[in-house]
Residue frames as qw, qx, qy, qz and C-alpha x, y, z in Angstrom:
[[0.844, -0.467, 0.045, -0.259, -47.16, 92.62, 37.27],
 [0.203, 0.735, -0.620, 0.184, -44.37, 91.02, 39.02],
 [0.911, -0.118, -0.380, -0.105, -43.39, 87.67, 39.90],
 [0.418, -0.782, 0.437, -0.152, -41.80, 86.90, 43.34],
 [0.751, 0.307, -0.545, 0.211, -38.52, 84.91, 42.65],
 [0.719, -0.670, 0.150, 0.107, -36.83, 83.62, 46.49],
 [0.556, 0.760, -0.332, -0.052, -33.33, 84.38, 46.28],
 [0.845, 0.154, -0.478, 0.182, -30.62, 81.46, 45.70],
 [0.893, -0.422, 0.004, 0.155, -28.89, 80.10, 48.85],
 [0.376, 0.708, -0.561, 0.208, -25.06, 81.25, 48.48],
 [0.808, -0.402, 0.021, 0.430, -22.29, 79.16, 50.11],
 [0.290, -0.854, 0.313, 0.297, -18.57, 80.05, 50.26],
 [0.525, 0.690, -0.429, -0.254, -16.27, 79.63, 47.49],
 [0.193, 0.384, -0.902, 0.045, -14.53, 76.60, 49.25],
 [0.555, 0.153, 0.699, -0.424, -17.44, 74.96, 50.82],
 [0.770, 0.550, 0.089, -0.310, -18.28, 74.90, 46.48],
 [0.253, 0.560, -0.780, -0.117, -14.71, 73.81, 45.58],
 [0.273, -0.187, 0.881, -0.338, -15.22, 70.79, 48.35],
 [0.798, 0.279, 0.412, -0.340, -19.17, 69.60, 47.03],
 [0.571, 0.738, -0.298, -0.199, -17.17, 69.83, 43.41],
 [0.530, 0.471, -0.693, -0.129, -14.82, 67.23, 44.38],
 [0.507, 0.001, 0.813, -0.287, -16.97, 64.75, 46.35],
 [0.747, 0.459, 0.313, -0.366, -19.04, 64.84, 43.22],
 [0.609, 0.562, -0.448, -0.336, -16.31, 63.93, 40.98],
 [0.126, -0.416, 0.868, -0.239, -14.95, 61.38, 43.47],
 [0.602, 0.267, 0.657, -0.365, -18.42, 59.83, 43.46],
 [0.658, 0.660, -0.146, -0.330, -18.59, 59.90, 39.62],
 [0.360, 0.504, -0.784, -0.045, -14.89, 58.26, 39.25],
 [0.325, 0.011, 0.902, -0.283, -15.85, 55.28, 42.36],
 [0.755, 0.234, 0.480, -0.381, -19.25, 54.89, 40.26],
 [0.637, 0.594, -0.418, -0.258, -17.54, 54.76, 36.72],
 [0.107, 0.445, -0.882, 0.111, -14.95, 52.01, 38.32],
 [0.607, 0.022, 0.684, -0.405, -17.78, 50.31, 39.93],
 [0.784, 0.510, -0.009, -0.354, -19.63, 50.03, 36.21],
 [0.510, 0.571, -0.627, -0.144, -16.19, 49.09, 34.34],
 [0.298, -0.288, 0.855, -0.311, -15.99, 45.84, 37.20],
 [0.541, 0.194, 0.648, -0.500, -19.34, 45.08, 37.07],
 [0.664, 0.648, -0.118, -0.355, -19.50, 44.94, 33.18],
 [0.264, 0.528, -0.799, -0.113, -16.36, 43.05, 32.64],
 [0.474, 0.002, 0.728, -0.496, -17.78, 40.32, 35.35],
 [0.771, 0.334, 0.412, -0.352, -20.88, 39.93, 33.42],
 [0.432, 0.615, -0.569, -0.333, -18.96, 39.61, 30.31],
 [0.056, 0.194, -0.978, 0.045, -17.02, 36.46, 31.51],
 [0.312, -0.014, 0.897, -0.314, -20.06, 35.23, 32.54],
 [0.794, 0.296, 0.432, -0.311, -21.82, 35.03, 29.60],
 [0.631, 0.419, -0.643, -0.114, -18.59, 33.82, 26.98],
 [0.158, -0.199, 0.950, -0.182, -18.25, 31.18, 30.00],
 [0.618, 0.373, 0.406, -0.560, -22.31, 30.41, 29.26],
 [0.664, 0.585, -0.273, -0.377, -22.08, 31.02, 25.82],
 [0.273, 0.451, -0.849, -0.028, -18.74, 28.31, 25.37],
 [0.330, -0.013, 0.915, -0.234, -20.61, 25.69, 27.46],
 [0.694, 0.457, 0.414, -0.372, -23.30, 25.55, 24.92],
 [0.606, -0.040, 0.588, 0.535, -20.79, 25.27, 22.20],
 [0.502, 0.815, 0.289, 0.018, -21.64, 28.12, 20.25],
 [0.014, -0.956, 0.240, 0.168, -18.62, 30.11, 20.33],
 [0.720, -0.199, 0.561, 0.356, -16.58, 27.31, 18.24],
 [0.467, -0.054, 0.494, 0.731, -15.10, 27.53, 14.74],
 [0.222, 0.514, 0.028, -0.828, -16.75, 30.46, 12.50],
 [0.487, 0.185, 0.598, 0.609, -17.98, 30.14, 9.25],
 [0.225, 0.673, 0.310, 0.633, -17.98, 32.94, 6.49],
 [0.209, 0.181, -0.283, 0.918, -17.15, 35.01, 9.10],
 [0.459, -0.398, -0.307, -0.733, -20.49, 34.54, 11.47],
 [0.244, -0.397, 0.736, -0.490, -20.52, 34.07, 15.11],
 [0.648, -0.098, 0.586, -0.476, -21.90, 31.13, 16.60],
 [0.885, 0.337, -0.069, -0.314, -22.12, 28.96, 12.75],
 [0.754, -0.349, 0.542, 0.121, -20.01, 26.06, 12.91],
 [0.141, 0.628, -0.633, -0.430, -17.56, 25.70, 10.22],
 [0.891, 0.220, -0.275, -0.285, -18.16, 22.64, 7.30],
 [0.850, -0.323, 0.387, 0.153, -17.03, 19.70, 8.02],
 [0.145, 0.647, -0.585, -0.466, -14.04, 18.95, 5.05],
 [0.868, 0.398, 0.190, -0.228, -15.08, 17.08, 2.27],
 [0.444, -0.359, 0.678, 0.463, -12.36, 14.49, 0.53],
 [0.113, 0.501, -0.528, -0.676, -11.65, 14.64, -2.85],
 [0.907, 0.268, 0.175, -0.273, -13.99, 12.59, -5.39],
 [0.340, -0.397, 0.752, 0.403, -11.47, 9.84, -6.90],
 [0.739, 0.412, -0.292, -0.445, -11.85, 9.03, -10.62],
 [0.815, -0.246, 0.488, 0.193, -11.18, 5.42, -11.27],
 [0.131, -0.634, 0.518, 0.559, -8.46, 5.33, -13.87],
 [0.726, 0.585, 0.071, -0.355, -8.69, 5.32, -17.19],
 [0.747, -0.053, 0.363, 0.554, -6.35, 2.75, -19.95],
 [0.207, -0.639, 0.180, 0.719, -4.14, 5.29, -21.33],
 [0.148, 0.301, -0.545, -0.769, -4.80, 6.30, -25.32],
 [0.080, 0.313, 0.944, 0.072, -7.79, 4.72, -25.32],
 [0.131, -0.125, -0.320, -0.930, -11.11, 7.04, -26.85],
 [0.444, -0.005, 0.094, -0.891, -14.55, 6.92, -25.64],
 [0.796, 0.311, -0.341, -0.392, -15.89, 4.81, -28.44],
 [0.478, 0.314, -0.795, 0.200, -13.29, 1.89, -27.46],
 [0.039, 0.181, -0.700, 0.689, -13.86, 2.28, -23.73],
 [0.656, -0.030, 0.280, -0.700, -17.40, 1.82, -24.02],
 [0.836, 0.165, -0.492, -0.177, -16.92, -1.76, -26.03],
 [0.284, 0.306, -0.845, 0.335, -15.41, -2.69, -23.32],
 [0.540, -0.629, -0.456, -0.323, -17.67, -4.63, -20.82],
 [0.378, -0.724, 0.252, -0.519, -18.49, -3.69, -17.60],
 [0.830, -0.510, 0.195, -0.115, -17.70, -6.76, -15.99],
 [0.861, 0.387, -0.176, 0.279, -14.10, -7.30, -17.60],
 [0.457, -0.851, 0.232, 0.111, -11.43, -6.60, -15.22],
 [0.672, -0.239, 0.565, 0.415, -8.46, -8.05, -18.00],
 [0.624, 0.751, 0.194, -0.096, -7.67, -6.23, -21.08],
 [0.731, 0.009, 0.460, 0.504, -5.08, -6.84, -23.83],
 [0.037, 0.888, -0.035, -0.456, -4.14, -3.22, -25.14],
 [0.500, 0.088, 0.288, 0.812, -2.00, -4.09, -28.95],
 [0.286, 0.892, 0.016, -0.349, -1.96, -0.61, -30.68],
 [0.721, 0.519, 0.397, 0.230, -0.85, -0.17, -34.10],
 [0.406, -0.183, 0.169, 0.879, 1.82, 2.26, -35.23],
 [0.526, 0.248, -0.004, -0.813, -0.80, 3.44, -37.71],
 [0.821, 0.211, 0.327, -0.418, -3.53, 1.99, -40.16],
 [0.823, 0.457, -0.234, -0.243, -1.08, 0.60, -42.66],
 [0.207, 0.513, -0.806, 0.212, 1.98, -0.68, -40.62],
 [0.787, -0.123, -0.604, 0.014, 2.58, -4.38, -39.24],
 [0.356, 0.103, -0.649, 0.664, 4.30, -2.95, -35.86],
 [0.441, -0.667, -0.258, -0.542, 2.59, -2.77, -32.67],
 [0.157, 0.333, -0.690, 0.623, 2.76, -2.88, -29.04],
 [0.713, -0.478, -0.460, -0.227, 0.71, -4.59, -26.09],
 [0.112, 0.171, -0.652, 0.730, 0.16, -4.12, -22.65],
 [0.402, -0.447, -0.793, -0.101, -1.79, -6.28, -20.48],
 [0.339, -0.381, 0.111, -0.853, -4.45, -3.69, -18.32],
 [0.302, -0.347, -0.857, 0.234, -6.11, -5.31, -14.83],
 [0.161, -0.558, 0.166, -0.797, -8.65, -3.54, -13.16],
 [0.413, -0.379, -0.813, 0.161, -9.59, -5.92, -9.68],
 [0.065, -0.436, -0.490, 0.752, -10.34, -2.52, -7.71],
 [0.206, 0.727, 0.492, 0.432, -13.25, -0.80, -9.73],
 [0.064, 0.948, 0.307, 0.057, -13.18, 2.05, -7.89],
 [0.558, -0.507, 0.437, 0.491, -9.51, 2.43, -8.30],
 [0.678, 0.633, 0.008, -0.372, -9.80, 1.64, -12.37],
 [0.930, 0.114, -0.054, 0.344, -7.18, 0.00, -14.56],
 [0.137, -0.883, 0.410, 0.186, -3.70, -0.17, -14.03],
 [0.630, 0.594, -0.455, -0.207, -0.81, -1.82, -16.14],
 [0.912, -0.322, 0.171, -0.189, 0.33, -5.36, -15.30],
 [0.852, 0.058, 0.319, 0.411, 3.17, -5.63, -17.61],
 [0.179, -0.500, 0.364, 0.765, 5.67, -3.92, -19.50],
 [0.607, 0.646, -0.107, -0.450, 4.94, -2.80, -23.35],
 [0.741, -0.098, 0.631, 0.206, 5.83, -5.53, -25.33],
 [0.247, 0.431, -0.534, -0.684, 6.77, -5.28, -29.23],
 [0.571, 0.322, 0.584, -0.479, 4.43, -6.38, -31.25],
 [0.009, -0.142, 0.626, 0.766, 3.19, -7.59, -34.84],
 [0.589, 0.346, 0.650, -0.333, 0.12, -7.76, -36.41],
 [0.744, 0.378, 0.544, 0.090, -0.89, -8.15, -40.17],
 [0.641, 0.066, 0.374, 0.667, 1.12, -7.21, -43.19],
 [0.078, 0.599, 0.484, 0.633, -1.60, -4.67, -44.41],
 [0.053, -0.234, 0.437, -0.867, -2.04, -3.04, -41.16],
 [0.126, 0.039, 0.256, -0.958, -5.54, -2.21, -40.09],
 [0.174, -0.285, -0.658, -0.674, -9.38, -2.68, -40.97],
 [0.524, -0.007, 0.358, -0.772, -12.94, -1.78, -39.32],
 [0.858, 0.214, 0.140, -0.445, -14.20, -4.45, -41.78],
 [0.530, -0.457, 0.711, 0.065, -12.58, -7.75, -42.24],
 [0.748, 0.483, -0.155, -0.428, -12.42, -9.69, -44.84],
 [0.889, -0.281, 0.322, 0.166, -11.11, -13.16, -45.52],
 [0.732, 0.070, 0.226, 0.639, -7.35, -13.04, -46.89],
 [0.125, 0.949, 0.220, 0.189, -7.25, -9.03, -46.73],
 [0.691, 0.094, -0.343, 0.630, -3.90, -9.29, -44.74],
 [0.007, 0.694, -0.132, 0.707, -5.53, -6.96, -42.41],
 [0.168, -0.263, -0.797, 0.517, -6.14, -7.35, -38.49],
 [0.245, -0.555, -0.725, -0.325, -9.43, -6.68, -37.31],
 [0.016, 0.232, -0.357, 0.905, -10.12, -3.37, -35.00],
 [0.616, -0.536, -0.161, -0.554, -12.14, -3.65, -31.74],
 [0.411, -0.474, 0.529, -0.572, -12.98, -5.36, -28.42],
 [0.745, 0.037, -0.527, -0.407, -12.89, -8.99, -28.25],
 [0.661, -0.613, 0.292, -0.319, -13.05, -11.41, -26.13],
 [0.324, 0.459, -0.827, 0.017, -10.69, -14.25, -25.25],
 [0.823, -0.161, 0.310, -0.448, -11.90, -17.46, -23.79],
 [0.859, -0.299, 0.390, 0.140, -9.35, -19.99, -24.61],
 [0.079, -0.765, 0.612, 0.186, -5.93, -21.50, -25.43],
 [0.968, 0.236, 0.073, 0.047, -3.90, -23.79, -27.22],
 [0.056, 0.769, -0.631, -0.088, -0.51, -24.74, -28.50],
 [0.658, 0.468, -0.589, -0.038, 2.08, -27.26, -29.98],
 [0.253, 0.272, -0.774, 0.512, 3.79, -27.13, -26.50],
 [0.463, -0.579, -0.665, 0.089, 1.99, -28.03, -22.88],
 [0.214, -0.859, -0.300, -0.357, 0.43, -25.35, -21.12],
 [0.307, 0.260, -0.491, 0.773, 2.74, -22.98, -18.77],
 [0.149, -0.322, -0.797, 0.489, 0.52, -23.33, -15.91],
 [0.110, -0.118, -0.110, -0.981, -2.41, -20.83, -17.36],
 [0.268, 0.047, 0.593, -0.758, -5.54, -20.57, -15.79],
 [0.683, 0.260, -0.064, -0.680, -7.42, -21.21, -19.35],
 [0.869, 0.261, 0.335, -0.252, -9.01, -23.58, -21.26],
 [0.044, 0.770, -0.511, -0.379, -6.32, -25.12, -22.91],
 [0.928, 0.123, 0.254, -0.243, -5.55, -27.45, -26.18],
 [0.264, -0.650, 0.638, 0.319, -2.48, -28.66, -26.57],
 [0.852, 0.438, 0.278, -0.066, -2.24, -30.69, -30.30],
 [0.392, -0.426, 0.440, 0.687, 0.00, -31.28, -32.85],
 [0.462, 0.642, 0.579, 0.197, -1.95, -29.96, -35.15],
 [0.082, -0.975, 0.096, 0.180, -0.57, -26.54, -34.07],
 [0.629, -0.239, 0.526, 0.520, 2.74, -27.55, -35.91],
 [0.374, 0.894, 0.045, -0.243, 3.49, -24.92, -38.42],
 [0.599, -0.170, 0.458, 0.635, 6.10, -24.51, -41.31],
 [0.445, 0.674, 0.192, 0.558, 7.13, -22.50, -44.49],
 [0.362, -0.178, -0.266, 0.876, 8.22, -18.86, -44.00],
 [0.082, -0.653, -0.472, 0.586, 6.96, -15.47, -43.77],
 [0.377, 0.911, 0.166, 0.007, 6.00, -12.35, -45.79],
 [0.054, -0.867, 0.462, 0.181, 9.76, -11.17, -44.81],
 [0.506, 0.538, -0.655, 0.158, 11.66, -14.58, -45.63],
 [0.159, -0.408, 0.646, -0.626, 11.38, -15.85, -41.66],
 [0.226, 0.007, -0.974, -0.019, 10.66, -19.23, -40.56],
 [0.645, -0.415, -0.100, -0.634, 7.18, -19.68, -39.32],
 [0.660, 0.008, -0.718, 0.222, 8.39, -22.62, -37.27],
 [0.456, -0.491, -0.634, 0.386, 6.80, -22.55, -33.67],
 [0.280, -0.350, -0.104, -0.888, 4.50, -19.67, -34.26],
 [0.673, -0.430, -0.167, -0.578, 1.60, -21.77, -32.78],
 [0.312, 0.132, -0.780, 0.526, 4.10, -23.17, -29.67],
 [0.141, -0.311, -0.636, 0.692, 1.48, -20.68, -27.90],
 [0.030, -0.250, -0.439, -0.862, -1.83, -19.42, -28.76],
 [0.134, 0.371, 0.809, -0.436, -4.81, -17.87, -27.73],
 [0.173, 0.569, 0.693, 0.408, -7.98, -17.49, -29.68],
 [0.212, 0.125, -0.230, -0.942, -9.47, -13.97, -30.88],
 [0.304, 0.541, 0.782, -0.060, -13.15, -14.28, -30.53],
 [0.239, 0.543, -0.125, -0.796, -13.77, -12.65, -33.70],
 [0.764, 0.254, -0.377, -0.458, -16.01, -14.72, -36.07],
 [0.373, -0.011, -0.926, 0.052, -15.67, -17.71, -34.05],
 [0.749, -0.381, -0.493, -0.225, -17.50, -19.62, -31.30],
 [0.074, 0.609, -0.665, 0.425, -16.05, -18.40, -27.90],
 [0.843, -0.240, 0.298, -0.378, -14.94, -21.15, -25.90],
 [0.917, 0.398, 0.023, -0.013, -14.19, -23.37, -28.47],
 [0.681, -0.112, 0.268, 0.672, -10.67, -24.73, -29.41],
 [0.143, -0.540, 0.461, 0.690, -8.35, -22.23, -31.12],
 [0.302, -0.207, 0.851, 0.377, -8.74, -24.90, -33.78],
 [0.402, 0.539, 0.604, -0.428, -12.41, -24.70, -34.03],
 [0.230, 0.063, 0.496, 0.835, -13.65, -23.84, -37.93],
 [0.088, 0.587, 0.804, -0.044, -16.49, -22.72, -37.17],
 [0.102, -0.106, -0.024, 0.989, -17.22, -19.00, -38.71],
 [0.106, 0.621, 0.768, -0.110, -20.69, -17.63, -37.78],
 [0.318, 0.722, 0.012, -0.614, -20.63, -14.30, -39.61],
 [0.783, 0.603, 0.080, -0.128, -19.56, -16.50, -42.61],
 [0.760, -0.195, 0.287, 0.550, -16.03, -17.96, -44.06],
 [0.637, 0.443, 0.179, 0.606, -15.63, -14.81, -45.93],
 [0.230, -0.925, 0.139, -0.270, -15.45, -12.51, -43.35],
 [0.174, 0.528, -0.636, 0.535, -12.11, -14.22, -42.05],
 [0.584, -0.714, 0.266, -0.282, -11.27, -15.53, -38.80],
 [0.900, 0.144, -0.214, 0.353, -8.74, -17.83, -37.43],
 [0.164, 0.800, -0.261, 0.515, -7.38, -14.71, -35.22],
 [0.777, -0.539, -0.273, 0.178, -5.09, -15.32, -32.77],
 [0.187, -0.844, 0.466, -0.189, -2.54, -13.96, -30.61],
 [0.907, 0.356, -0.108, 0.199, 0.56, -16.27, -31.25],
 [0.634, -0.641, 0.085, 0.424, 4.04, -16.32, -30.62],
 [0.386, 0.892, -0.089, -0.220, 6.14, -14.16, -33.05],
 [0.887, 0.171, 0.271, 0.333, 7.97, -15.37, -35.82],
 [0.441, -0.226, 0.304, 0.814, 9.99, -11.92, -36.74],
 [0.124, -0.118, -0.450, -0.877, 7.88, -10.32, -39.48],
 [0.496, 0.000, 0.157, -0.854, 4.25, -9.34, -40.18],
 [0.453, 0.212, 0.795, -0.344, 0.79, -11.78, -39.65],
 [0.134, -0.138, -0.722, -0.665, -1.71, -12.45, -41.97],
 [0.415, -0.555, -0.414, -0.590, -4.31, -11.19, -39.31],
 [0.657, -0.491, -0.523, 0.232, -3.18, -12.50, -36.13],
 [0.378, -0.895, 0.040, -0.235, -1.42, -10.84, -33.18],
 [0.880, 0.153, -0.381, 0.238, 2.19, -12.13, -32.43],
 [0.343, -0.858, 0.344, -0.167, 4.56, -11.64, -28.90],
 [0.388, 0.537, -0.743, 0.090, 7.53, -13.01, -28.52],
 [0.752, -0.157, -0.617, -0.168, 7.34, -16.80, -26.87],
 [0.170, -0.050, -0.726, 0.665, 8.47, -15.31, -23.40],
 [0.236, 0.069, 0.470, -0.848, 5.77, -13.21, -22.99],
 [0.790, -0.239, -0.362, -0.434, 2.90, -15.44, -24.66],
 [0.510, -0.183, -0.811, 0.219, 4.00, -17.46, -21.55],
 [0.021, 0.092, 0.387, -0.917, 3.82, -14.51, -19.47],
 [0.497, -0.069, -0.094, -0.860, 0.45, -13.37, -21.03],
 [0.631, -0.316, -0.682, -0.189, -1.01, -17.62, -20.62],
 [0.472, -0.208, -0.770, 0.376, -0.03, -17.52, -17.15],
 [0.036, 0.067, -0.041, 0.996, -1.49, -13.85, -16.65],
 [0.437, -0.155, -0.482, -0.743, -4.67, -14.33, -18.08],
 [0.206, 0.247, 0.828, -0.460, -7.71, -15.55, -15.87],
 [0.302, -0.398, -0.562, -0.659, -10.90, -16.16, -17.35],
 [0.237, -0.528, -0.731, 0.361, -12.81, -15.43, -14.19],
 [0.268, -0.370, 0.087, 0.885, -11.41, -12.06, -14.96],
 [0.588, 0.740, 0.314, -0.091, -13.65, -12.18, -18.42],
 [0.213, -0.614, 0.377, 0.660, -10.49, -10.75, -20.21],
 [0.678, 0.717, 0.158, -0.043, -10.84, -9.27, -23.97],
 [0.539, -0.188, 0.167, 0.804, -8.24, -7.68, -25.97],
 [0.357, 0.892, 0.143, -0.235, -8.54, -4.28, -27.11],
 [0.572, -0.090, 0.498, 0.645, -6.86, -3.78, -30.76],
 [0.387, 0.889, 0.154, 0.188, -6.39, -1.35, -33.65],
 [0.435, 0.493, 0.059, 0.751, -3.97, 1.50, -34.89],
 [0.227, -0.133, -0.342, 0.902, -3.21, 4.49, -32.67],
 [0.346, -0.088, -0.173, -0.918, -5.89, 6.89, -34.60],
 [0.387, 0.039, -0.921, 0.028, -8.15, 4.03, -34.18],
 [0.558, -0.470, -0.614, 0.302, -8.41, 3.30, -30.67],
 [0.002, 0.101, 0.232, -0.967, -8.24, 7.40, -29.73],
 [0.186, -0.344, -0.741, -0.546, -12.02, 7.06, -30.78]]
């Protein structure tokens, strides 16, 4: 059986050249229209998008998330330099004045001091004074005192007043000026002891703080020692005290503030790295 097919329309070979390039003309005018009409809408929605503020800084490499804000550095407040753990916790929290001697080691008389402030806690201490040269007791060292051991006592104490032979260089403490503080004979080396106690301030270590220099009172008992002070230096080693030359016990009277709560911290290098 056969199916009736109608047969195809012919044109002429140029009348098909001519539909063939209206229809690519109309293809290139509709492809130019699209690439217009697509850029257009573009701008108009990064001009959209940017008024809503999304198309600002990137983060991790994700459109539209706004980049962290920058975060400043946490500040440590500073720490007193060779000073261990152990030490640094005796130290109270509300002291903003600390007397730093350190000890060559545990059996030598030489030491050095430098007076630490901290008035900004969150800043921490910083040094107030040059390193001064320093003596303390003949035997060096001890954790445990003992009376006439010729040692100095290691730790954190507190200061809370002054005294001397001479009148007070304008210091801020509690001062008793006497002439009981009138010293003589010599030293362990041969070296006058004359105006050691020009300037002193008391070592609350087995005393009564507060209290004259002079005070005898010893509440862990008169054989644990005490009588420690911080003195002006006669040349050679202590028999327990603390000694700076007689400029800078002025320096250190007029320095000192007891509002400040100021201690000293003392001992031998190994010591005070606790």
């Amino acid at each position: 059986m056969s199916v009736y097919r109608p047969s195809a329309a012919r044109r002429p070979p140029h009348a098909v050249r001519a539909a063939t390039c209206v229809a690519a003309i109309l293809l290139l005018t509709a492809c130019d229209n699209t690439s217009e009409t697509d850029i257009a809408t573009r701008k108009v929605r990064a001009s959209a998008t940017a008024s809503a503020g999304v198309g600002g800084p990137q983060a991790d490499g994700i459109p539209g998330k706004a980049a962290p804000a920058p975060v400043a550095p946490r500040l440590h407040p500073r720490e007193i330099p060779a000073l261990g753990p152990q030490i640094r916790a005796e130290i109270p929290a509300d002291s903003r004045q600390a007397l730093v001697v350190s000890g060559d080691f545990y059996n030598s008389s030489l030491s050095t001091a430098v007076l630490y402030t901290r008035d900004d806690p969150a800043r921490g201490w910083r040094a107030a004074t040059d390193r001064w040269p320093a003596h303390n007791a003949l035997n060096g060292w001890t954790d445990e005192h003992w009376e006439d051991d010729l040692r100095t006592p290691v730790g954190v104490y507190g200061l809370t007043a002054a005294g001397g032979l001479l009148e007070p260089p304008g210091t801020m403490f509690p001062y008793n000026q006497s002439p009981s503080f009138a010293v003589s004979g010599e030293g362990f080396d041969g070296e006058s002891l004359e105006g050691s106690f020009n300037y002193v301030v008391a070592v609350d270590y087995n005393r009564t703080p507060g209290a004259s220099p002079l005070d005898q009172e010893r509440p862990l008992g008169k054989e644990r020692g005490g009588g420690i002070w911080i003195h002006a230096d006669h040349g050679g080693p202590t028999q327990g005290c603390i000694s700076l030359p007689e400029d800078r016990m002025r320096e250190l009277l007029r320095l000192l503030d007891p509002q400040k709560k100021p201690v000293v911290v003392m001992g031998d290098v190994e010591a005070l790295e606790r």
